[in-house]
PDB file of N, CA, C and O in Angstrom:
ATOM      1  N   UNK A   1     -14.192  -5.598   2.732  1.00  0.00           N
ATOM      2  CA  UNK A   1     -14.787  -6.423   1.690  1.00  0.00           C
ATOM      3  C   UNK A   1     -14.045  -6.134   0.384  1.00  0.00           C
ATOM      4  O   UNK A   1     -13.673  -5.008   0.052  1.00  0.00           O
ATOM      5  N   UNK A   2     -13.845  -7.370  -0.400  1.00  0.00           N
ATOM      6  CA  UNK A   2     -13.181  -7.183  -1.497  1.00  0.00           C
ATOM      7  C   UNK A   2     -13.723  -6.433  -2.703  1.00  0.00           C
ATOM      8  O   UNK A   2     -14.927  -6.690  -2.697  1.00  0.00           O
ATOM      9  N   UNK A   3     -13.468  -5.670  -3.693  1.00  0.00           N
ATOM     10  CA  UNK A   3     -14.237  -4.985  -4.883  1.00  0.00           C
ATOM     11  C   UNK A   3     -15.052  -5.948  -5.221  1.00  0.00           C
ATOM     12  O   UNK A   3     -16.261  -5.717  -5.253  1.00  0.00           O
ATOM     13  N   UNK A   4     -14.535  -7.239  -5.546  1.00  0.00           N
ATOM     14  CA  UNK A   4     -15.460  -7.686  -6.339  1.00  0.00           C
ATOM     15  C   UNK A   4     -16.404  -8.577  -5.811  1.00  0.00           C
ATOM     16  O   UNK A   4     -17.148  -9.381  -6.373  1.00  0.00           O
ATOM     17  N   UNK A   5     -16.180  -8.188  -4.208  1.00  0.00           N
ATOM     18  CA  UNK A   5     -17.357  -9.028  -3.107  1.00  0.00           C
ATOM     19  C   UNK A   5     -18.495  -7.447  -3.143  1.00  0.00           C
ATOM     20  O   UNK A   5     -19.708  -7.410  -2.939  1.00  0.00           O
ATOM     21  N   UNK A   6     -17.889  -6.708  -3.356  1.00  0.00           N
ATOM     22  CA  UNK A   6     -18.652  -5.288  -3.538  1.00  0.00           C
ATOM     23  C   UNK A   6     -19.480  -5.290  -4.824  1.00  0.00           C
ATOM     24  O   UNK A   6     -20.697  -5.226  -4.648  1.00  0.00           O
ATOM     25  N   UNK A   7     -19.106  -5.342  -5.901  1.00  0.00           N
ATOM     26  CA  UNK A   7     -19.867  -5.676  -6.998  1.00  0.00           C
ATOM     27  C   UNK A   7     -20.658  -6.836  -7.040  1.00  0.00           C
ATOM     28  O   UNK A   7     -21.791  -6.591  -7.455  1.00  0.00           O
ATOM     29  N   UNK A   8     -20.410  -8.299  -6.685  1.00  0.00           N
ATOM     30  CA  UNK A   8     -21.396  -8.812  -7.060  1.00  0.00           C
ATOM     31  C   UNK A   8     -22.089  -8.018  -5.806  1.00  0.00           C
ATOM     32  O   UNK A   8     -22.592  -6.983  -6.245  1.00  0.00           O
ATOM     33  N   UNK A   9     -22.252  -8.127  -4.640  1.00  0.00           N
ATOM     34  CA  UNK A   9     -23.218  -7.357  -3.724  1.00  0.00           C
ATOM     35  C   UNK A   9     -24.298  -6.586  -4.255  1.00  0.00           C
ATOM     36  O   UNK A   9     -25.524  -6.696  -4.207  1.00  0.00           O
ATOM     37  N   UNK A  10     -23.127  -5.393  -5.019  1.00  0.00           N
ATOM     38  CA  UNK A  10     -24.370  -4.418  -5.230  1.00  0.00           C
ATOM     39  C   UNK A  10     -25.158  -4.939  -6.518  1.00  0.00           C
ATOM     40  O   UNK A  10     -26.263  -4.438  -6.727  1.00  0.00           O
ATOM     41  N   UNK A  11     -24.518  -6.212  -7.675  1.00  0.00           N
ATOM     42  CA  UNK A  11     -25.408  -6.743  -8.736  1.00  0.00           C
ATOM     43  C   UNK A  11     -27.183  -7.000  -8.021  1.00  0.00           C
ATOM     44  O   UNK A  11     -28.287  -6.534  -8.304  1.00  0.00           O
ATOM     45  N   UNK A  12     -26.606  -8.110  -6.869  1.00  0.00           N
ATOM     46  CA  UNK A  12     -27.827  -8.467  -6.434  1.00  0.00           C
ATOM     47  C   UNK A  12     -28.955  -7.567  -5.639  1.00  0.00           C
ATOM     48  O   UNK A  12     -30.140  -7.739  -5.353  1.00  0.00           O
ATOM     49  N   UNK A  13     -28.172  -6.720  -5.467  1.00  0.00           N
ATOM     50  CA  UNK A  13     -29.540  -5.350  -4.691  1.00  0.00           C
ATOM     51  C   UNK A  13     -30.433  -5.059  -5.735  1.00  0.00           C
ATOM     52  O   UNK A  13     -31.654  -4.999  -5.588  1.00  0.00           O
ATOM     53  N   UNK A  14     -29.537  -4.792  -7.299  1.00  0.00           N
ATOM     54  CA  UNK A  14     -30.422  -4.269  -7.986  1.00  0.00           C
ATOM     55  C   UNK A  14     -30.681  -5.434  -9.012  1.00  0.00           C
ATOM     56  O   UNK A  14     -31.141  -4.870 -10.006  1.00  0.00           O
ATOM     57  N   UNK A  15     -30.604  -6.877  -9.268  1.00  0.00           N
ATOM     58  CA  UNK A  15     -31.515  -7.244  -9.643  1.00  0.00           C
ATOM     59  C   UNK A  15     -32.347  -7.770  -9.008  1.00  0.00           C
ATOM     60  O   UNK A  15     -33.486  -7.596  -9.441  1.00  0.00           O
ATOM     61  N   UNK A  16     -32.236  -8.462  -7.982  1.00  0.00           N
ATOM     62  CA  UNK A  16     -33.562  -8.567  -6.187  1.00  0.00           C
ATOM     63  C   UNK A  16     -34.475  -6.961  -6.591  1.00  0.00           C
ATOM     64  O   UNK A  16     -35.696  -7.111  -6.621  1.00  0.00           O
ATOM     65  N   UNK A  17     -34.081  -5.841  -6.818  1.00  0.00           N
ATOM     66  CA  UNK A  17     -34.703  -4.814  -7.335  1.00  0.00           C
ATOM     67  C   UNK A  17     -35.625  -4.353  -8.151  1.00  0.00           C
ATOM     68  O   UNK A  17     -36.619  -3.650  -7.967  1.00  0.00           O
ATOM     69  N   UNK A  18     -34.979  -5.037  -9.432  1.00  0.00           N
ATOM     70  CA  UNK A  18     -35.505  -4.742 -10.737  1.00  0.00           C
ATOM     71  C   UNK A  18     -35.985  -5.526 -12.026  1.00  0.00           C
ATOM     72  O   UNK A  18     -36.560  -5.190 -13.061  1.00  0.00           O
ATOM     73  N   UNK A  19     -35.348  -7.087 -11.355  1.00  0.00           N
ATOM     74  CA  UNK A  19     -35.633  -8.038 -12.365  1.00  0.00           C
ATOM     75  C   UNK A  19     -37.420  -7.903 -12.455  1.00  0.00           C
ATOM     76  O   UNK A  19     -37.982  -7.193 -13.290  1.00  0.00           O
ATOM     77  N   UNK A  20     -38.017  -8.592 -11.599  1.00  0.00           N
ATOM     78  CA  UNK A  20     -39.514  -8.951 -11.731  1.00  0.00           C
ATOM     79  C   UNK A  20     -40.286  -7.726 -12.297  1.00  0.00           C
ATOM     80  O   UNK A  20     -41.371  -7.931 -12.843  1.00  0.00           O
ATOM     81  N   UNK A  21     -39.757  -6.373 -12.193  1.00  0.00           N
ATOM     82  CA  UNK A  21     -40.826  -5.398 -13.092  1.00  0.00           C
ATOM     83  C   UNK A  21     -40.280  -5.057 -14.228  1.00  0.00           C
ATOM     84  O   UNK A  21     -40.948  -4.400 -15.026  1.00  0.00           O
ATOM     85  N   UNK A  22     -38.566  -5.546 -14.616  1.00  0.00           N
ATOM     86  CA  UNK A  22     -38.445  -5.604 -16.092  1.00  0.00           C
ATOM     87  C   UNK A  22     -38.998  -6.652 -16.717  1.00  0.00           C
ATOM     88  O   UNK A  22     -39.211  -6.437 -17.911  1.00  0.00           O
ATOM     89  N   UNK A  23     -39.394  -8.027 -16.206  1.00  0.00           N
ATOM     90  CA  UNK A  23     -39.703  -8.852 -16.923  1.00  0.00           C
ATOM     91  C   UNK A  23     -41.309  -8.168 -17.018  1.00  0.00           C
ATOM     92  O   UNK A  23     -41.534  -7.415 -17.966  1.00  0.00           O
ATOM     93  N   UNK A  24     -42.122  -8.377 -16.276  1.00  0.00           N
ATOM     94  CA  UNK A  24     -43.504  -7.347 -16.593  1.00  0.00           C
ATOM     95  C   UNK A  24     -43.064  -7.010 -17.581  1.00  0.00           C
ATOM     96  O   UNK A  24     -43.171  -7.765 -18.547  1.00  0.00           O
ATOM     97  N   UNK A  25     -42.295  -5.544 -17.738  1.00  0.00           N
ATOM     98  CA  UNK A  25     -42.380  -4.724 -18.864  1.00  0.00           C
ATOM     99  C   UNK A  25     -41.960  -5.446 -19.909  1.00  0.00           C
ATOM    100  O   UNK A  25     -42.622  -5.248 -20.928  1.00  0.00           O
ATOM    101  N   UNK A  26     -41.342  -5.991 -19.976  1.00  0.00           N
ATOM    102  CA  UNK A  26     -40.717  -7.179 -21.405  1.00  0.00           C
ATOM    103  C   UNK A  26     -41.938  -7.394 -21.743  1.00  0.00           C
ATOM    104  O   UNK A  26     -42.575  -6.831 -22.634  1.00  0.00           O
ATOM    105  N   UNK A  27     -42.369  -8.450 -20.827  1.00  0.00           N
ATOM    106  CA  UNK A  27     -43.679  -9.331 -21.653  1.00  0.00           C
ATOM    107  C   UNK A  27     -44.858  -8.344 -22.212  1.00  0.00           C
ATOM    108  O   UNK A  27     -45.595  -8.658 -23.147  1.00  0.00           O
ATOM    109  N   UNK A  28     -44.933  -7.026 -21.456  1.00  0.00           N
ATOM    110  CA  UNK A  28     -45.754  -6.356 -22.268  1.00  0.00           C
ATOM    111  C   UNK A  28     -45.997  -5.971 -23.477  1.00  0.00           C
ATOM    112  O   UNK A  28     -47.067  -5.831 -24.069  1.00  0.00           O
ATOM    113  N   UNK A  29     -44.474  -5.740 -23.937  1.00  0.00           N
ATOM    114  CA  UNK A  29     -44.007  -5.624 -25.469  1.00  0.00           C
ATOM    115  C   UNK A  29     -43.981  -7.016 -25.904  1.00  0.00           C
ATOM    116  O   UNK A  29     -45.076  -7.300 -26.389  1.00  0.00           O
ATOM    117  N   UNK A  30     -43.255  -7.891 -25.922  1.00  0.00           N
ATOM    118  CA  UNK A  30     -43.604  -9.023 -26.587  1.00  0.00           C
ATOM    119  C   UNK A  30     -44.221 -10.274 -26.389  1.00  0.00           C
ATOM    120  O   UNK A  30     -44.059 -11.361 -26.944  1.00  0.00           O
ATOM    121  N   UNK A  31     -45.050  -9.850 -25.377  1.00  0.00           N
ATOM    122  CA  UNK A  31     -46.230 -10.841 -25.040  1.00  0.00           C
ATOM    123  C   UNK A  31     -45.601 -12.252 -24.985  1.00  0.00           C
ATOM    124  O   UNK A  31     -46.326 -13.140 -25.433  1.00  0.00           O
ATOM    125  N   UNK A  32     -44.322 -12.649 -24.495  1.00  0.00           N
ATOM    126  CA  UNK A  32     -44.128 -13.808 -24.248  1.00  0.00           C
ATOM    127  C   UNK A  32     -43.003 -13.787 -22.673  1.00  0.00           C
ATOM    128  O   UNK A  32     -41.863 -13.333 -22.571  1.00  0.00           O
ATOM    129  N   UNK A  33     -43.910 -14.490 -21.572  1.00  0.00           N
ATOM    130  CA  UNK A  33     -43.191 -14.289 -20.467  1.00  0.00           C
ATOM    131  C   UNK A  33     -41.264 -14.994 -20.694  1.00  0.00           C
ATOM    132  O   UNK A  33     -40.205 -14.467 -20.351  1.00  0.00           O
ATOM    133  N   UNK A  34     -41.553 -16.452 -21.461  1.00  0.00           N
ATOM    134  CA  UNK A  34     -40.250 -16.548 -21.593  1.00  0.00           C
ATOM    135  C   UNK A  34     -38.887 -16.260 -21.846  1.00  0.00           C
ATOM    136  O   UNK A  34     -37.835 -16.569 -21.286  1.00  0.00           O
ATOM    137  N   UNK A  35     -39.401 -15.102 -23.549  1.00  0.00           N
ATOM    138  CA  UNK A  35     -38.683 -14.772 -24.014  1.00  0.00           C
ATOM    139  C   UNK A  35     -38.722 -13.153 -22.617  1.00  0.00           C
ATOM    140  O   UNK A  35     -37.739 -12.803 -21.965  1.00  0.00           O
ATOM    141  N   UNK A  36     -39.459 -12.810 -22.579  1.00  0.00           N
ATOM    142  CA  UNK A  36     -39.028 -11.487 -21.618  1.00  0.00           C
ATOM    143  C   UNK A  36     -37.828 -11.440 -20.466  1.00  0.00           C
ATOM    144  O   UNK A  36     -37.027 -10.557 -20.160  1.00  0.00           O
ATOM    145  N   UNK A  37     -38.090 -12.935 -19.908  1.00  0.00           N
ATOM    146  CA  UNK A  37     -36.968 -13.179 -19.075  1.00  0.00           C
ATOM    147  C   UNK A  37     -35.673 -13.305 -20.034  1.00  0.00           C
ATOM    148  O   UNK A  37     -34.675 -13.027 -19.368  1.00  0.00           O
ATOM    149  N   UNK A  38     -35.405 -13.571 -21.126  1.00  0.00           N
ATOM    150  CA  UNK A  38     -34.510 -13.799 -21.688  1.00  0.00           C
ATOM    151  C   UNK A  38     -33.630 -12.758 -22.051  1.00  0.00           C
ATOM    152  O   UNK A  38     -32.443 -12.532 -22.287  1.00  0.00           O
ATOM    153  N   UNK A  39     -34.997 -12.102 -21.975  1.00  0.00           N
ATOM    154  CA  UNK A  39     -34.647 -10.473 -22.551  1.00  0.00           C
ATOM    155  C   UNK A  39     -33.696  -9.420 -21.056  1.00  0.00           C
ATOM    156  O   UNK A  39     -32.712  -8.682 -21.018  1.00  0.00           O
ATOM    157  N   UNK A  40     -34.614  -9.888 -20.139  1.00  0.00           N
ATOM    158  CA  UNK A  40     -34.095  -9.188 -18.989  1.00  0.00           C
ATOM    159  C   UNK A  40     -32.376  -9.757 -18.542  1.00  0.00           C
ATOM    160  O   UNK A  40     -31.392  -9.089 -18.225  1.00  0.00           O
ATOM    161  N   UNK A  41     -32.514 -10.894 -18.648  1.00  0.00           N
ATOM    162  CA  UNK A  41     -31.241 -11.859 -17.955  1.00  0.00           C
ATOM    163  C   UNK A  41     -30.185 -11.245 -19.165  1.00  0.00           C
ATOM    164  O   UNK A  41     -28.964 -11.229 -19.007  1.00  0.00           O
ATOM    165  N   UNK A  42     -30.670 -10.892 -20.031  1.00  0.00           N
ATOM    166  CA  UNK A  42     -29.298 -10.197 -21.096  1.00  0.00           C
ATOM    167  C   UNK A  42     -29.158  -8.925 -20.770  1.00  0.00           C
ATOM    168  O   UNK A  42     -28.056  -8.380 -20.833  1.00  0.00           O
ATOM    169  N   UNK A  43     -30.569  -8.107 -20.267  1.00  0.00           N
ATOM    170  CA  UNK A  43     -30.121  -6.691 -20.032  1.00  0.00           C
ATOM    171  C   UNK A  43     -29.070  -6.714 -18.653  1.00  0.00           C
ATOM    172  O   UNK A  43     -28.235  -5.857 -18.364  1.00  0.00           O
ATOM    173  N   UNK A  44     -29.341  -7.777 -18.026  1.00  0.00           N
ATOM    174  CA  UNK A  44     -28.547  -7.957 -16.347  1.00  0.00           C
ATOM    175  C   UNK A  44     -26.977  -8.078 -16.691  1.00  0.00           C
ATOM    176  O   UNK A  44     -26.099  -7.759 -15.889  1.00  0.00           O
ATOM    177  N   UNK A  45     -26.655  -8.746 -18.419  1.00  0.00           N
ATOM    178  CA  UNK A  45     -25.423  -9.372 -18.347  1.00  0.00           C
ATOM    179  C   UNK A  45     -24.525  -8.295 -18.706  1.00  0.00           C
ATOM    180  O   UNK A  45     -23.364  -8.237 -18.301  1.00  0.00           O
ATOM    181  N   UNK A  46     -25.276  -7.114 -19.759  1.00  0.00           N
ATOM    182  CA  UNK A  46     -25.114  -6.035 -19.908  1.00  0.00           C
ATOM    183  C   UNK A  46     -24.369  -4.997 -19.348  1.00  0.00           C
ATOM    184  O   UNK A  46     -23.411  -4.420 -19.862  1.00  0.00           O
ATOM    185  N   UNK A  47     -25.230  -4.668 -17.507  1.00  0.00           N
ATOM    186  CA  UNK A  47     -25.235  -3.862 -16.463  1.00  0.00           C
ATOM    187  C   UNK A  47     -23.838  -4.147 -16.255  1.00  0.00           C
ATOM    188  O   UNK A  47     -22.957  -3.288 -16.244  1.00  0.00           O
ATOM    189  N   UNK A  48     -23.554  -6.202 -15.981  1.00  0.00           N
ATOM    190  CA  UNK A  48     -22.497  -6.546 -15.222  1.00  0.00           C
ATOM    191  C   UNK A  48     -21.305  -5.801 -16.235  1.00  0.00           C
ATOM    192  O   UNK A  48     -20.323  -5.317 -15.674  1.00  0.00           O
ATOM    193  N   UNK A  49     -21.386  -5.745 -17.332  1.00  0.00           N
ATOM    194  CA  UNK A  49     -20.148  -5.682 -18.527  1.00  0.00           C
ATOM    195  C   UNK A  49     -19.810  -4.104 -18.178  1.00  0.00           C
ATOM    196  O   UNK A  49     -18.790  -3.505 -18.520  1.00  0.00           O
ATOM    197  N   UNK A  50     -20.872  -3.595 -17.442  1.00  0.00           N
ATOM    198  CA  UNK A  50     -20.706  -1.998 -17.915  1.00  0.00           C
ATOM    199  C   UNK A  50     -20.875  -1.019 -16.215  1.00  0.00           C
ATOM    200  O   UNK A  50     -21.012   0.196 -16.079  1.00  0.00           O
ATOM    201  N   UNK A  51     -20.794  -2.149 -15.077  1.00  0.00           N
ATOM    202  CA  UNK A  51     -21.150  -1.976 -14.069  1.00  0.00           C
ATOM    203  C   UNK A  51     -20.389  -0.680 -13.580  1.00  0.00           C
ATOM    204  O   UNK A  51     -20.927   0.060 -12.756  1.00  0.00           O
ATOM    205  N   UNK A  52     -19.057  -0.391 -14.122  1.00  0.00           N
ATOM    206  CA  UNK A  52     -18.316   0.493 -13.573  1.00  0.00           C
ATOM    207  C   UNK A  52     -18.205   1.866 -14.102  1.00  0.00           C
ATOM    208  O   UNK A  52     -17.336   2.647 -13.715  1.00  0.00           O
ATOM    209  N   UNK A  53     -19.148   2.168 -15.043  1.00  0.00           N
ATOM    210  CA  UNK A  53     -19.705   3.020 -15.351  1.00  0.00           C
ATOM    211  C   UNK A  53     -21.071   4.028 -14.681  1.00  0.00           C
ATOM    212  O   UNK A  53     -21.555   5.090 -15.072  1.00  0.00           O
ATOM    213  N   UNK A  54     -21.320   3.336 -13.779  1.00  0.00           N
ATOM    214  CA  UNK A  54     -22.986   3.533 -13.576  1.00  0.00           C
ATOM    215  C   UNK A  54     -22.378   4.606 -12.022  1.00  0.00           C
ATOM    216  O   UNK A  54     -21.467   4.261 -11.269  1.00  0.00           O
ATOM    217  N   UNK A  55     -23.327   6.109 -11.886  1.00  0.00           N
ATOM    218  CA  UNK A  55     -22.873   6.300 -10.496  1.00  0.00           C
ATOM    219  C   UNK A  55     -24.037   6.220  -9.474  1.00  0.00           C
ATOM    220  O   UNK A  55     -23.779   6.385  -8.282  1.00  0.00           O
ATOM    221  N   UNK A  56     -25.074   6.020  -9.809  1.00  0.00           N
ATOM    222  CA  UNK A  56     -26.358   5.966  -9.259  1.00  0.00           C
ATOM    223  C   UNK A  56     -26.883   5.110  -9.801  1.00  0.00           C
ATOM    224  O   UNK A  56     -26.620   4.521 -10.849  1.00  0.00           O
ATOM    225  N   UNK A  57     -28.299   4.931  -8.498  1.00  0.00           N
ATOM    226  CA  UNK A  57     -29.444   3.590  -8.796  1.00  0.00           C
ATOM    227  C   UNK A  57     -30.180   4.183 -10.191  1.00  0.00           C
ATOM    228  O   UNK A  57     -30.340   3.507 -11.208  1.00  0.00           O
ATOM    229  N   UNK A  58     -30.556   5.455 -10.043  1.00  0.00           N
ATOM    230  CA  UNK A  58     -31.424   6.227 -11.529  1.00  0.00           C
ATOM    231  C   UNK A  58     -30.666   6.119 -12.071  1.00  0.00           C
ATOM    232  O   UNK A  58     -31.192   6.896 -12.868  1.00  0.00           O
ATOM    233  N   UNK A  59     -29.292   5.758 -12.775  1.00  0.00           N
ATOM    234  CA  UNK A  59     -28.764   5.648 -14.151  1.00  0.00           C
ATOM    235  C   UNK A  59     -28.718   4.742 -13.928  1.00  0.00           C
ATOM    236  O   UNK A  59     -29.293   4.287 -14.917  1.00  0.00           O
ATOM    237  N   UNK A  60     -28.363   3.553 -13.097  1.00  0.00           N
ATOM    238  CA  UNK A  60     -28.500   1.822 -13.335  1.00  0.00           C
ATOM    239  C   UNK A  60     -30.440   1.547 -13.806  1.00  0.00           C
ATOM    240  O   UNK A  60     -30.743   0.652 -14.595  1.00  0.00           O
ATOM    241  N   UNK A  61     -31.090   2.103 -13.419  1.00  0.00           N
ATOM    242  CA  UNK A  61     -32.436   1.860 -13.309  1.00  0.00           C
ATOM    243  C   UNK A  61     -33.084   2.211 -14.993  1.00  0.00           C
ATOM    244  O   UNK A  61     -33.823   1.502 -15.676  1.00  0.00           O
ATOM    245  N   UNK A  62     -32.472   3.600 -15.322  1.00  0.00           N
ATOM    246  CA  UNK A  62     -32.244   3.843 -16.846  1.00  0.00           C
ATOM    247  C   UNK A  62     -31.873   3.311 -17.931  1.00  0.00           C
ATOM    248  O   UNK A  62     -32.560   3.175 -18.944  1.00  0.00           O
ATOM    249  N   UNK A  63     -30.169   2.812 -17.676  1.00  0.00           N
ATOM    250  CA  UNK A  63     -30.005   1.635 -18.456  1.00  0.00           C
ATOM    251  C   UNK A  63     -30.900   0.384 -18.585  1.00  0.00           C
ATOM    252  O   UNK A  63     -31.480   0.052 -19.619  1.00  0.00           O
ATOM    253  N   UNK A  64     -30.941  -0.312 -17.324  1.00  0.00           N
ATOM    254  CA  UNK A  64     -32.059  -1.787 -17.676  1.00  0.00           C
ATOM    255  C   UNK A  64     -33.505  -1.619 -18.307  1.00  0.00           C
ATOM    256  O   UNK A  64     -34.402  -2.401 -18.623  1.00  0.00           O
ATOM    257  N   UNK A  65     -33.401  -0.820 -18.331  1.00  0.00           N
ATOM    258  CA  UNK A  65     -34.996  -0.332 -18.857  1.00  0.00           C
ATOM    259  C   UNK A  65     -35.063  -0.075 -20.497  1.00  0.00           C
ATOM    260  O   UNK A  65     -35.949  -0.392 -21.292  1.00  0.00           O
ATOM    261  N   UNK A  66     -33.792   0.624 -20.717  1.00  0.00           N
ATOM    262  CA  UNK A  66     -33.710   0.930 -22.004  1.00  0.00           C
ATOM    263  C   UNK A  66     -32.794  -0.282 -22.831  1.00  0.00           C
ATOM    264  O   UNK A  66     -32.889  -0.573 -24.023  1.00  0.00           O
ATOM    265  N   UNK A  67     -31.941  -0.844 -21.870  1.00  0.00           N
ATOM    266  CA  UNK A  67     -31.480  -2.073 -22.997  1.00  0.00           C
ATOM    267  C   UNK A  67     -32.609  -3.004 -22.625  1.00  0.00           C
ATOM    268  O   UNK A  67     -32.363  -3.953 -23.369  1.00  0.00           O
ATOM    269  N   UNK A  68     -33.454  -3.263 -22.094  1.00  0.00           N
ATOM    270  CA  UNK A  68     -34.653  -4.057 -21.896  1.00  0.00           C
ATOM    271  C   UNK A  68     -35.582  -4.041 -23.427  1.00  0.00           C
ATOM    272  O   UNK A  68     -36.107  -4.922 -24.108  1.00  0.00           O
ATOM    273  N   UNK A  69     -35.480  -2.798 -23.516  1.00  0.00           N
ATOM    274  CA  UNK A  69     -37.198  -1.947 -24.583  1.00  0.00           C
ATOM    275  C   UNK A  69     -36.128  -2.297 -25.664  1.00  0.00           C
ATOM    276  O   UNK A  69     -36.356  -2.075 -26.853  1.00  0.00           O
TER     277      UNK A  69
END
């Protein structure tokens, strides 16, 4: 498999993962489901920019959470 059939791959494990309880947590802070998704889909664009940095699911799971908040 190619790297970058490898990367998007592993994108989608972890947002199939993590999107639906960052958006939760978004909207908790700003009480608007829309903007929370907006919020999340930027923390996702983030991950992708910085994907090759990350060596584990707990530091990918760390980051989205904190560029989320």
């Amino acid at each position: 498999m190619p790297l970058q059939d490898k990367h998007i791959a592993q994108f989608n494990i972890v947002f199939d993962q993590y999107f639906t309880a960052l958006c939760y947590f978004a909207e908790k802070i700003i009480k608007s489901r829309d903007e929370a998704k907006d919020i999340v889909v930027v923390s996702f664009q983030k991950y992708w920019e910085k994907r090759d940095n990350f060596i584990g699911q707990p530091q990918i799971k760390s980051f989205l959470y904190l560029v989320t908040r």
